[in-house]
N, C-alpha and C positions, 0 to 999 in steps of 0.2 A: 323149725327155727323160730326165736322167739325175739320181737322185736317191739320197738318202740316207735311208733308215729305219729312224731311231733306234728298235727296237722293244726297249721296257727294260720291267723288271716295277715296278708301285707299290706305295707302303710308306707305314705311316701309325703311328706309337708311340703307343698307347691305352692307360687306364690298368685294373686287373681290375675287375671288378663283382662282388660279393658275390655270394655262394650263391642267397641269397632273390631276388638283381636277375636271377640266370643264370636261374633257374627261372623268373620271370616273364617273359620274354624270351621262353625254348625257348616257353612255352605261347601266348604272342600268335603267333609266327612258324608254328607249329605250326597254330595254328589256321584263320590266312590261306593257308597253304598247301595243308589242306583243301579249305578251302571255293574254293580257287582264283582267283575273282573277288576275294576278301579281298586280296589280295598285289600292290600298285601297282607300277607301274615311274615309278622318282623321275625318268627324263627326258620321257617322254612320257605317264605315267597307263595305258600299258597293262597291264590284265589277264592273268595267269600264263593260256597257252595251256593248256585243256581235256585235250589229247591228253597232251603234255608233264605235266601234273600227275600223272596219271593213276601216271607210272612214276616218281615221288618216292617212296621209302622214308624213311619218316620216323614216329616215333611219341615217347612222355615216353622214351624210352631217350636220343633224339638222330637223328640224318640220317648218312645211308650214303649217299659223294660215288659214286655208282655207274658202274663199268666195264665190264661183263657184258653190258650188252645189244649186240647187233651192231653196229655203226657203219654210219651210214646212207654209202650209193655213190653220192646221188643229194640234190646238198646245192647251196646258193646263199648268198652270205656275202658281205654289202656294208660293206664297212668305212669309216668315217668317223675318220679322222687329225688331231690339230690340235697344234700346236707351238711354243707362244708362248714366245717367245724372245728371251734380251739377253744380250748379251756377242759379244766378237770372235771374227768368221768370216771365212773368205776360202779364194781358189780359186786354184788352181796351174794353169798348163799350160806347154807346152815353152815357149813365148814369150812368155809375161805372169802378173803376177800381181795379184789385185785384192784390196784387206782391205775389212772390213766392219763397221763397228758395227751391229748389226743389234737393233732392239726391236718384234716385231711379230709376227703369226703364221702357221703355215706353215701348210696346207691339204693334203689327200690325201682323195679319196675312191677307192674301188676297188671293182671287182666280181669275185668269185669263183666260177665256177660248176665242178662236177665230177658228171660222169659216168661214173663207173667206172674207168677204165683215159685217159679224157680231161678235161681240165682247159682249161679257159678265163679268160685273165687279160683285164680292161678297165679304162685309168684314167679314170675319168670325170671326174676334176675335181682340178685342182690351181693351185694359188695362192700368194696371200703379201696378207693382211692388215694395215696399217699404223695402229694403236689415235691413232697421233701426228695425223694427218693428217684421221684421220676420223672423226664423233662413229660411235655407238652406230647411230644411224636410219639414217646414210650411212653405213656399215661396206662394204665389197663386194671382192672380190677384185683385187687388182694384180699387176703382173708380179715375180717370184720375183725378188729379187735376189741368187740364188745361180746363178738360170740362166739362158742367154742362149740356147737354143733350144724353141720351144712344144713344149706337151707334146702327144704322139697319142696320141685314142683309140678306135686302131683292135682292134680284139679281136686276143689271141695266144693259139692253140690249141696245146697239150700234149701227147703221146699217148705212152703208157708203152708198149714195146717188149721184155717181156723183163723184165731190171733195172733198162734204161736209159727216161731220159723223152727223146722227140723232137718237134723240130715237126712238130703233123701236116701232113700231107701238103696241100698248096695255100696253107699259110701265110705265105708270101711270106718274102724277104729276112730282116725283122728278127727274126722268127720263128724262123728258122735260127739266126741269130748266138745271139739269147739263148737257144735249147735247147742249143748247145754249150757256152755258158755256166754255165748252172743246171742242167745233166743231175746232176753229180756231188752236187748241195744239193736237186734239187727236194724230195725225200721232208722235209729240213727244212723248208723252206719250207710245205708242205701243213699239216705241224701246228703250225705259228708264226700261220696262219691260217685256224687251225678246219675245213682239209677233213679231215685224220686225227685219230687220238684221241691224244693225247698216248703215249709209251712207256712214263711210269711217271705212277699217280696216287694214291690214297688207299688204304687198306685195307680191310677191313671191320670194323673198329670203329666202332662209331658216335659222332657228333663232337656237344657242345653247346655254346651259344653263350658264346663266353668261352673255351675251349680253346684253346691255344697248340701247336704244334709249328715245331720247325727243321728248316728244306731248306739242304741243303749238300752238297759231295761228289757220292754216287752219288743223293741223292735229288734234285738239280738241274734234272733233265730234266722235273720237274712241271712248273715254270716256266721255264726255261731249254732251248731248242736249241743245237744249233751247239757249236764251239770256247769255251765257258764257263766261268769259274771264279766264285765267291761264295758266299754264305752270307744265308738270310734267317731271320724269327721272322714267323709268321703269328699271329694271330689270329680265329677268329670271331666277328664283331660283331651280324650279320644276317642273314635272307634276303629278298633281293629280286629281281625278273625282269627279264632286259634283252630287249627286244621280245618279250616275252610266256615268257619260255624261262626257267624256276627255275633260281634259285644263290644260293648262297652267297658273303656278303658277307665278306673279309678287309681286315682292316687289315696291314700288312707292312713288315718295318720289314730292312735291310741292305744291300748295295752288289754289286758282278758289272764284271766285264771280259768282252768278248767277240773273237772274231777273227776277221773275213773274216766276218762272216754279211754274207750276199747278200738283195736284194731283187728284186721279179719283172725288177723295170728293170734287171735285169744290175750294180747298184753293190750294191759291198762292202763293208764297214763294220767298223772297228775300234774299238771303242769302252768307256771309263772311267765308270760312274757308280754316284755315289751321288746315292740315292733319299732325299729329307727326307722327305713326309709323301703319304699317297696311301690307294687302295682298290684291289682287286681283282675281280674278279666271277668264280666259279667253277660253270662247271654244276654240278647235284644229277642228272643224267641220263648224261651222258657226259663224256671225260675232256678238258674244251676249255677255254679261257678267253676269255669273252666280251668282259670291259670291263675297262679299267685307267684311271685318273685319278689323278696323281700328279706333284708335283715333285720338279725333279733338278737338282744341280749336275753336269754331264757334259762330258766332251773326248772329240774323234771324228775318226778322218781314213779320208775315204770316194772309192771312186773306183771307177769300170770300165775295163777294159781299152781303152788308147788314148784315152779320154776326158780330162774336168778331174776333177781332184781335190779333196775339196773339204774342209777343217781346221775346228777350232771348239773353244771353248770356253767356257763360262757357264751361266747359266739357263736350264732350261729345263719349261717347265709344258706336260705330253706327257698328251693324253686321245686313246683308241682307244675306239671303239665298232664291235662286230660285230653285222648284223642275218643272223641266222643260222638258216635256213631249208630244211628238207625238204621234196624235189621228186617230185611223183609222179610213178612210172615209164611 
C-alpha cells in the first residue's frame, strides 16, 4: 500500500500568564511530577512511569529538556495516525485520473521496533473513516478512497551495514525495493519516529511554564527533519505524560514546507502547511517528540517511484500519538 504521511509539527497561539499564574503552575506540575502518580495522561489516565520519573530534572529553578543520558538501542514505538480531512484530493497515474471531495478520516497505525543496528517496520492498521455515513457508535473503518490496493502487514526488517541501511537478509522482494528506496533517508526516518534522538534539542537552561522561544533556521531540526524550511514560537503551557513517559507540553504557533520526506511505505511527500492551533508533547528525558494534535490548512503532492501520485488540498485535523517503549536486552 502506498501512502502518504503528512508528518507536520502542531501549533496553538496562547495568551502569557502572569508571574504569580507561571509560579503557580511551575509548583503544581513540579509537584505531580514528584510524586509521579500525581501526573495523568489526558488520553488514557495513565500514570508517569516510576523508572522514567526517576531521570526528570526538575526543581523551583524549572525543567532541564534532557539529552545526556545514552539513547536507549532497544526501543518499541507504536504509533497511532489519524487525519480528519476536507477539501480536494485526487490521484494521477499514467492512464487515469480520479478527483475527490474528501470529508472523513484517515487511519495509520504502525509498529516500530529496533534493535541496534536492525529495525523492523509493521503496518498494522489502515483505513478511512467516513463521520457522513456513520454515527459515533457505528463509526468503523472503510476502504481508503485514496487507495485502490489493500494494505500488507507483513513485517519489513532493516539492517544497517556500514553507513548504509539494507534489507536484511530473507526479507523478501518488497523489502529489497524499499531498502533501496529509503537507504539514503532511513537515519531521517528513525528520528521522525522516536527510534534516534533528535540532532538538536534544548540546552541546559532550565525552562518554566510560560517561556517562549523561536525554532527557525539552524535550530529546525528540533522539530523538523528532512529538506525543511519554517519558523515556529513555542510555548510552555504544561507537563503531562503520554503512555506513562514525562513531557512537556507546548503550545506552537508558525508554518514549514518540506521536500521529498519519505515514509516507511516508500511515498515521498512535498508538502505546504500552515498550522492554526495545536500542542505538542515533548520528552523531559530524551530528545524525541511523543504527541502532536493540531490543525492545518495544508497542500501535498505525494508519490513513490512507478506508483499513483497522490495531490491535495484543505483541512486537515492531524493527531499522532507514540507509545514509546524500552525493551529489555
Amino acid at each position: 500500500m502506498r501512502r502518504s504521511l503528512l508528518i507536520v509539527t502542531s501549533i496553538l497561539s496562547m495568551s502569557l500568564v502572569s508571574c504569580d499564574k507561571a509560579k503557580e503552575l511551575v509548583g503544581k506540575a513540579s509537584n505531580a511530577l514528584k510524586k509521579g502518580s500525581g501526573a495523568k495522561d489526558a488520553d488514557t489516565g495513565s500514570e508517569v512511569d516510576a523508572t522514567q520519573q526517576k531521570l526528570v530534572d526538575q526543581n523551583s529553578e524549572g525543567v532541564i529538556f534532557r539529552k545526556d543520558l545514552p539513547f536507549p538501542q532497544r526501543l518499541e514505538v507504536r504509533t497511532t495516525i489519524e487525519r480528519e480531512m476536507s477539501g480536494r484530493f485526487y490521484q494521477t497515474s499514467e492512464i487515469e485520473k480520479h478527483l475527490n471531495e474528501v470529508k472523513g478520516t484517515r487511519i495509520f497505525v504502525t509498529k516500530l521496533e529496533r534493535s541496534g543496528n536492525h529495525v523492523r517496520y509493521t503496518l498494522e492498521q489502515a483505513g478511512f473513516s467516513n463521520p457522513l455515513e456513520q454515527s459515533n457508535d457505528e463509526k468503523k473503518l472503510v476502504a481508503d478512497p485514496f487507495k485502490q490496493d489493500a494494505p500488507t502487514n507483513q513485517p519489513v526488517t532493516f539492517q544497517k551495514a556500514g553507513n548504509d541501511w539494507k534489507a536484511a537478509e530473507g526479507s523478501g522482494f518488497r523489502a529489497t525495493v524499499l531498502s533501496k528506496q529509503l537507504s539514503p533517508v532511513l537515519a531521517d526516518l528513525l528520528v521522525e519516529n522516536a527510534l534516534a534522538p533528535r540532532p538538536l534539542w534544548f540546552g541546559k537552561r532550565r525552562m518554566k511554564i510560560g517561556e517562549q522561544l523561536v525554532v527557525s533556521d539552524s535550530t529546525l531540526p528540533m522539530l523538523l527533519v528532512g529538506n525543511a524550511s519554517g519558523k515556529f514560537t513555542l510555548k510552555l503551557e504544561s507537563f503531562e505524560p503520554v503512555a506513562g513517559h514525562p513531557c512537556g507540553v507546548f503550545s506552537i504557533s508558525g508554518d514549514f514546507s518540506r521536500k521529498k520526506f519519505p515514509d516507511f511505505e516508500g511515498v515521498f511527500t512535498d508538502e505546504e502547511v500552515t498550522i492554526q492551533a495545536g500542542k505538542i508533547w515533548l520528552s523531559l528525558v530524551y530528545p524525541i517528540i511523543l504527541k502532536e494534535e493540531f490543525d492545518t490548512i495544508q497542500s501535498f503532492t505525494s508519490g513513490g517511484k512507478g506508483g499513483l501520485t497522490e495531490k491535495g488540498q484543505g483541512a486537515v485535523k492531524v493527531s499522532v500519538r507514540r507509545e514509546w517503549k524500552i525493551l529489555k536486552p
